[in-house]
C-alpha positions in Angstrom: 159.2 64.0 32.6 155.9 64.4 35.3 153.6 63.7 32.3 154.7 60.8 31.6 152.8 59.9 34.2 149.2 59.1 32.2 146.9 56.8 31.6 148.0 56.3 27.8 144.3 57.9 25.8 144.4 57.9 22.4 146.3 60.6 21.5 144.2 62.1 19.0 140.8 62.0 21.6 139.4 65.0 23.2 140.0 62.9 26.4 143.4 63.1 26.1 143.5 66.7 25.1 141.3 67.4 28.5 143.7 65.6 30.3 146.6 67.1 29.5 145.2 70.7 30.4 142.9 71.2 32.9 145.7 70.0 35.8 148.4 71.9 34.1 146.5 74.8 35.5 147.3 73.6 38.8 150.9 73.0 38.2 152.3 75.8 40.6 153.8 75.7 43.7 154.4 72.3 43.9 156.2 69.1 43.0 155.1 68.4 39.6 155.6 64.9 39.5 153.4 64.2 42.4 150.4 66.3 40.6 150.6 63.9 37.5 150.5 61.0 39.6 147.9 62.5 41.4 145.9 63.4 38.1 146.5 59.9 36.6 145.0 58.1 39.7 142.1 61.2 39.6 141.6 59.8 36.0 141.5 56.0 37.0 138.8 56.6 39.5 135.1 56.7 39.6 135.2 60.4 39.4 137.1 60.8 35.7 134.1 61.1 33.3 132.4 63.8 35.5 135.9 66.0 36.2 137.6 66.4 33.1 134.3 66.7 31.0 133.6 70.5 30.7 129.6 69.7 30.6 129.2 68.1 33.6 131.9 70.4 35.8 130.3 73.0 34.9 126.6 71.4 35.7 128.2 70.0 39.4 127.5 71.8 42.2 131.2 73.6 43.0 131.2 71.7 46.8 131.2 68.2 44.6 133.6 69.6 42.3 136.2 70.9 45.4 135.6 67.6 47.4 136.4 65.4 44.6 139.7 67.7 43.8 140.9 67.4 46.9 140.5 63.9 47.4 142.7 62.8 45.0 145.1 65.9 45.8 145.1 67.3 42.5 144.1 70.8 44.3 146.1 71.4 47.5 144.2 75.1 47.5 141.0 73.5 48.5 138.9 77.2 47.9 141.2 79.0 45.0 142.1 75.7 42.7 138.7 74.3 42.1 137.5 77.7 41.2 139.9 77.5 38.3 138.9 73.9 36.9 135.4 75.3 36.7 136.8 78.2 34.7 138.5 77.0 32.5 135.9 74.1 31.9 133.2 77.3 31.1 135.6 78.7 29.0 135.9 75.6 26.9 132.2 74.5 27.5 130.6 78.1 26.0 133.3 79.0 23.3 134.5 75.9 22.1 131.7 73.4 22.3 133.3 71.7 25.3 136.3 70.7 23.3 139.7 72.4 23.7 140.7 71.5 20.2 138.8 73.4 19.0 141.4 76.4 20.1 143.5 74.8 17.9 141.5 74.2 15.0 139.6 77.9 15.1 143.4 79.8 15.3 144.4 77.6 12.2 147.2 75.6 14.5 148.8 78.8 14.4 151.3 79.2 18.2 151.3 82.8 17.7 147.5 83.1 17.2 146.5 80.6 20.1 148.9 82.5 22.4 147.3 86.1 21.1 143.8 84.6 22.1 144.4 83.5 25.0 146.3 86.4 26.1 143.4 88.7 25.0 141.3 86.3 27.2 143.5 86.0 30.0 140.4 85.7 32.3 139.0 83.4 31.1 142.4 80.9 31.2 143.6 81.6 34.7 147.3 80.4 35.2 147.3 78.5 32.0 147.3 82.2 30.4 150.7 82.7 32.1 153.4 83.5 30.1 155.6 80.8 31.3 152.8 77.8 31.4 150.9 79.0 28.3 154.3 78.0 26.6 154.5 75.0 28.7 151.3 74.0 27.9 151.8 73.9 24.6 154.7 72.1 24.4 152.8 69.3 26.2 150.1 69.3 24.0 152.5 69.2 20.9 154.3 66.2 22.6 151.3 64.1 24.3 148.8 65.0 22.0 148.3 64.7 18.0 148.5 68.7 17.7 150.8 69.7 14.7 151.6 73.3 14.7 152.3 75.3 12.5 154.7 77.7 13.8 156.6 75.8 16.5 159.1 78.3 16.9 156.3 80.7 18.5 157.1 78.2 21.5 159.4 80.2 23.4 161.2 78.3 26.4 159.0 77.9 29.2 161.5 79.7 31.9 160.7 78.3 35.4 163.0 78.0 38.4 165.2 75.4 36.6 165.5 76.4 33.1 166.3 79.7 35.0 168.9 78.6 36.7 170.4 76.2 34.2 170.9 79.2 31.7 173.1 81.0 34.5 174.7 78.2 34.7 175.4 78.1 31.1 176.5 81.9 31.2 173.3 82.5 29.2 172.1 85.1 31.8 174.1 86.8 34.2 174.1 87.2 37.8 172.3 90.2 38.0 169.7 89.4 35.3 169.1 86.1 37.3 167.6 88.6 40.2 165.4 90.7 38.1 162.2 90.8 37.5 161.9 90.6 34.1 164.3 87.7 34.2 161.6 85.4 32.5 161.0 87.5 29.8 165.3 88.0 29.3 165.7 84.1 29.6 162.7 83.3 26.9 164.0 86.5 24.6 168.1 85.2 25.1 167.2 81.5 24.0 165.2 82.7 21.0 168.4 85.2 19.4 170.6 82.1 20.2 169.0 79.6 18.7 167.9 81.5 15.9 168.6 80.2 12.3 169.6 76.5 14.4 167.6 73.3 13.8 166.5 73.6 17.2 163.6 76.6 18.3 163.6 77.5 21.9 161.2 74.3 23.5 163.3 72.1 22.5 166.1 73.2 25.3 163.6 72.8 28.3 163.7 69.2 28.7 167.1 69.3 29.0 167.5 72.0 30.7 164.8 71.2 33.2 166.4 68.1 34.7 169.8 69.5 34.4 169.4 71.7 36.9 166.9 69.4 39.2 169.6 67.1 39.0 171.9 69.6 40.6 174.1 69.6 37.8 175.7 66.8 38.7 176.9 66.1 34.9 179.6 68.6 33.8 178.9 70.1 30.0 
């Protein structure tokens, strides 16, 4: 998957916590493989300890911050992207002593809390408040990250363009659901009531799913 791409922190560090969000809210619109190859070369330069620590972003002038961005290509929206680093580094900064685990700890590891706080804060978390990243997001934090939840389950599937079209593919949707507009809310609500009272809870089925259909279905199920 595009996080794989990393430089391998300590899973358990606040380092690798930062890493794993701050260009996940930059993840749209683009090839997401090349934006964690971009991040992990971001993180290898001389510019790492001032970029993905909340104090000093938030201390930088925003020109340094943009120029820096931009350089190593994590924002390709050189006037719109930066913008929401710095938020979301303020937002960690002045609520959760400039440590995003804190999220975590303070909603009791509880999915369904951190999603109702964040959502009540949208603001504050611009794109990583999105329904369809916020899930994402957590997903990767569960999977790179030492997070244990405590309500997994809450993780509904994170329904982009290719878990979208896998699940027509799969008859889960149909045709005329796959142009709606709610059709992220009806592919997230469909994979919940079938995989309820299964082993499985709905993030499990995005890997899966995911390079299914960016592999053009080329394997038959």
């Amino acid at each position: 998957m595009p996080e794989d791409e990393n430089p391998g922190l300590d899973k358990a560090s606040k380092e690798n916590y930062m890493y794993f969000t701050l260009p996940m809210a930059l993840n749209y619109q683009r090839n997401s493989y090349v934006l964690w190859e971009c991040a992990n070369r971001l993180y290898s330069g001389a510019d790492a300890g001032t970029v993905f620590d909340c104090q000093k972003v938030c201390s930088m002038p925003a020109e340094q911050l943009k120029e820096i961005l931009v350089k190593y290509k994590v924002a390709l929206q050189p006037n719109k992207q930066p913008v929401i680093w710095k938020t979301i580094c303020s937002t960690i900064k002045d609520r959760f002593d400039g440590d995003i685990r804190n999220l975590f700890r303070d909603n009791n590891y509880s999915v369904w809390k951190i999603k109702k706080y964040i959502e009540e804060n949208k603001r504050d978390f611009p794109y990583l408040g999105g329904n369809k990243i916020c899930n994402y997001w957590l997903y990767v934090m569960e999977k790179y990250t030492d997070v244990c939840f405590m309500d997994r389950e809450n993780i509904t599937v994170a329904p982009d363009t290719h878990v979208i079209q896998a699940s027509a593919r799969l008859g889960i949707i149909s045709p005329e659901e796959i142009t709606s507009s709610d059709v992220q809310l009806i592919v997230a609500q469909r994979w919940k009531e079938l995989l309820e009272g299964t082993e499985w809870v709905p993030i499990d089925i995005h890997t899966p799913m995911w390079l299914w259909s960016r592999g053009k279905f080329q394997i038959e199920l």
